[in-house]
N, C-alpha and C positions, 0 to 999 in steps of 0.2 A: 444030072446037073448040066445047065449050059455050060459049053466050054469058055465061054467070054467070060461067065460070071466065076469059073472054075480059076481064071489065068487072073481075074481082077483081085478076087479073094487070097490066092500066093503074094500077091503083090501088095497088096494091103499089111498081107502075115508079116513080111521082111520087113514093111516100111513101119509095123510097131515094135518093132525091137526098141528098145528103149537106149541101148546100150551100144546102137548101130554108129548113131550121130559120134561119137565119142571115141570108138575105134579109130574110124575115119579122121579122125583130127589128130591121132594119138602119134607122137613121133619116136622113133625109134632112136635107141640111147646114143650120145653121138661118140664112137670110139676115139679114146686118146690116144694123143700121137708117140710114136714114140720115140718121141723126146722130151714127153714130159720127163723133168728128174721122179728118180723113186725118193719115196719115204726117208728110209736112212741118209740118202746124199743130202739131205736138205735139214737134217738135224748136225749135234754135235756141238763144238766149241772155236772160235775164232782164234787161230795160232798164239796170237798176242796177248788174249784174255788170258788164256793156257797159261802163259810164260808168266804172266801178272799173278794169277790166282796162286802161282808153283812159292811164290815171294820173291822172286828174283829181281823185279822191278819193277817199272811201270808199264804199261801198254804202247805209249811212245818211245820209249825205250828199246820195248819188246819189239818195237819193229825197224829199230836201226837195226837190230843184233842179227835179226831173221833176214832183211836186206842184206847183208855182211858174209852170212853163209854160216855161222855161229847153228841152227838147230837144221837138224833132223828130225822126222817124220818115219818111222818104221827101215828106218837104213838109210833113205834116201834124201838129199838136201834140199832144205825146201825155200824158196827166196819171192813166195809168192804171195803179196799181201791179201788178206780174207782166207786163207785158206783154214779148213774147219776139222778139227780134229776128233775123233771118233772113240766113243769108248774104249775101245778093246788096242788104240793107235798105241804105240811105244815114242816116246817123245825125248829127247837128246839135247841138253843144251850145250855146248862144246864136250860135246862125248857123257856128258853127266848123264843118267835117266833120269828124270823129275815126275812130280807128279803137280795132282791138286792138294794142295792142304787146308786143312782146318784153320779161318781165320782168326788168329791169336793179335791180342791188344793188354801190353802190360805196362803197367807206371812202377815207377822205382823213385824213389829217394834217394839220390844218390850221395854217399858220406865224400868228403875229403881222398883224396888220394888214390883214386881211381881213375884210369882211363881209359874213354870211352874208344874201344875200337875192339875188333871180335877176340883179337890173340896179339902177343908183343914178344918178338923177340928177345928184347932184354929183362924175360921176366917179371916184370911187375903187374901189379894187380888191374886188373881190368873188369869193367861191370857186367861182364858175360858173366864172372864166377858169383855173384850177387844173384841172378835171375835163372842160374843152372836150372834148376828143378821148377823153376815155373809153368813149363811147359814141354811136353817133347816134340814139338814142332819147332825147327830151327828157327828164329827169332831176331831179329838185329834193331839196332837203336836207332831214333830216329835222330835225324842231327846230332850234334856233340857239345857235352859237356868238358871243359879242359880237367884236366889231373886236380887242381885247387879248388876249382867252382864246385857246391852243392846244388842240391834241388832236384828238380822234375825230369825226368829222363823219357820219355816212351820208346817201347819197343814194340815193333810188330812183323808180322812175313806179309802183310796187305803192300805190295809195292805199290800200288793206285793211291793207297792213301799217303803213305809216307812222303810221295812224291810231292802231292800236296801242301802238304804241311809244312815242308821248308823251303818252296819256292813261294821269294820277296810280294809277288802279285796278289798271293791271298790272303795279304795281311793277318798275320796267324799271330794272337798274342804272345807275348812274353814279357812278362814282369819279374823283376831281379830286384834283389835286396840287395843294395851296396854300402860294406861298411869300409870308411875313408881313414886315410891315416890323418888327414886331418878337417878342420872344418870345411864344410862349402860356401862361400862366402855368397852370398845372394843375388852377388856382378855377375859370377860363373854361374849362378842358378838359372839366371837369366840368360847368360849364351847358351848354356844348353839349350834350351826352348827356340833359340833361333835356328840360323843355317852350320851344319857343323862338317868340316871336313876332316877326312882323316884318309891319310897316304894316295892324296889327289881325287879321293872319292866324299861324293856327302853321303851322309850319313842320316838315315829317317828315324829321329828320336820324336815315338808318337805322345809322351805324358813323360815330366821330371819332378820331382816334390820331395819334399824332406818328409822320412817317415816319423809322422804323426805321433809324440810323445815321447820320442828319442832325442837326443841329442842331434847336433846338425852335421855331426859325423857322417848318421844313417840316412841316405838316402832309394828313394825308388826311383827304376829307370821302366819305361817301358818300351818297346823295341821291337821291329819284325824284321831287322835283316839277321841272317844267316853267317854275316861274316867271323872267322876265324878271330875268337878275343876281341871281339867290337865292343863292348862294355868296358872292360879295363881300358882298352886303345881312347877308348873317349876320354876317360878318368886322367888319364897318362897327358894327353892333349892340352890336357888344362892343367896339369902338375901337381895331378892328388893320384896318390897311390892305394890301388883296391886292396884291403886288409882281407876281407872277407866277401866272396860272393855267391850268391843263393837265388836259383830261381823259384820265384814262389807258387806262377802261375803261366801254366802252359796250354794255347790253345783250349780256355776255359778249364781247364783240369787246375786244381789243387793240392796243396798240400795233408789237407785237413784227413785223422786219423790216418795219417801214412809217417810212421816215426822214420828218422835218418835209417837207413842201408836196409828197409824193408820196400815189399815190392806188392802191388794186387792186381787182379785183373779186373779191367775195365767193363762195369754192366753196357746193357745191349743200350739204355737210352743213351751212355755217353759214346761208346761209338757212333750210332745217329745221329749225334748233335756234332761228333767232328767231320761226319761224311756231308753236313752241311753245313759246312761254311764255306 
């Protein structure tokens, strides 16, 4: 065989590889630096969720307390906002351990003569021992009801939502059933409906009306501030004294099959329906 034709036919051989062109183009994997983060550092939970999700409070909350120096992190104190906490982490809130809990949502009925707060030193009856066995996930009320007032109570350890609930901005219903010592006279029906102040503050009365086949005793108020006896303080303003007061409707919630001093827990659509409002 000629050698030219010997040296053109190798050259021919290499230049049919099919899989030549393709190599040649083919780039080699580009190594990562290393500072990419690993895997794990870049999972886990944000300090403040942690502390939210434990029931302790809200997330803005949770991060005054963690600014302040209040948690720990595996021994060590941590004041560092975003920081992300790790399955296997030990987490501290003023020396306490905590954890995550299971989110608990319960409505109560609350009877007469109950007051709302976790324990009293002077003994009396408080609506923690109504909801004892509801759950074994510690629990607390959402706003308060005073010692006299009935009605609607919730409790939950969702500190995101609670927080919610009774700050005046998210207009969160509440309708109260008030029974008067004496009639409303239809002049005061009407200031209610206007500007109303009480102890230098106004007061947001969103709906007033006489309940519907009652005497004009019974009225309904409806109302989203949070203030301390602001029902009766409006009642007292105008120089009628609350006999009886009952909330009927909370945040969409009802009273409907829930008899006085019994308590249920909330299905998943109506949590849904309070995590959006």
């Amino acid at each position: 065989m000629n050698k030219n034709n010997s040296s053109r036919g190798r050259q021919a051989g290499k230049n049919s590889n099919p899989r030549s062109k393709k190599q040649s183009n083919f780039r080699k994997p580009v190594k990562k630096s290393s500072n990419t983060p690993k895997k794990e550092e870049s999972t886990g939970i944000r300090l403040n969720k942690f502390i939210s999700n434990s029931g302790i409070c809200s997330r803005r909350e949770a991060d005054t307390f963690i600014e302040h120096g209040s948690v720990t992190v595996n021994g060590k104190l941590i004041t560092e906002m975003g920081y992300k906490v790790q399955p296997h982490d030990a987490v501290r809130f003023d020396g306490t351990l905590i954890s995550i809990e299971e989110k608990r949502y319960v409505l109560l009925n609350k009877p007469k003569n109950y007051i709302t707060t976790m324990e009293d030193d002077r003994g009396r009856k408080t609506v923690m021992e109504l909801i004892g066995n509801a759950t074994k996930e510690r629990i607390y009320p959402v706003g308060r009801l005073d010692r006299n007032t009935t009605g609607l109570l919730l409790f939950t350890n969702d500190g995101e939502l609670a927080k919610k609930l009774t700050h005046p901005k998210h207009n969160v219903r509440k309708l109260y059933h008030a029974s008067l010592d004496k009639k409303l006279t239809l002049s005061d029906l009407e200031k209610l409906r206007g500007d109303v102040v009480i102890e230098g503050r106004k007061v947001f009365i969103d709906a007033v009306s006489y309940v519907e086949g009652e005497k004009k005793t019974e009225v309904g108020i409806e109302i989203h501030s949070g203030r301390n006896r602001i029902v009766r303080k409006i009642f007292d303003h105008f120089g009628y004294h609350v006999v009886k007061l009952d909330r009927v409707i909370f945040a969409g919630l009802t009273k409907k099959n829930l008899p006085r001093g019994r308590y249920r827990t909330l299905t998943q659509q109506e949590v849904n329906n309070l995590k959006m409002l």
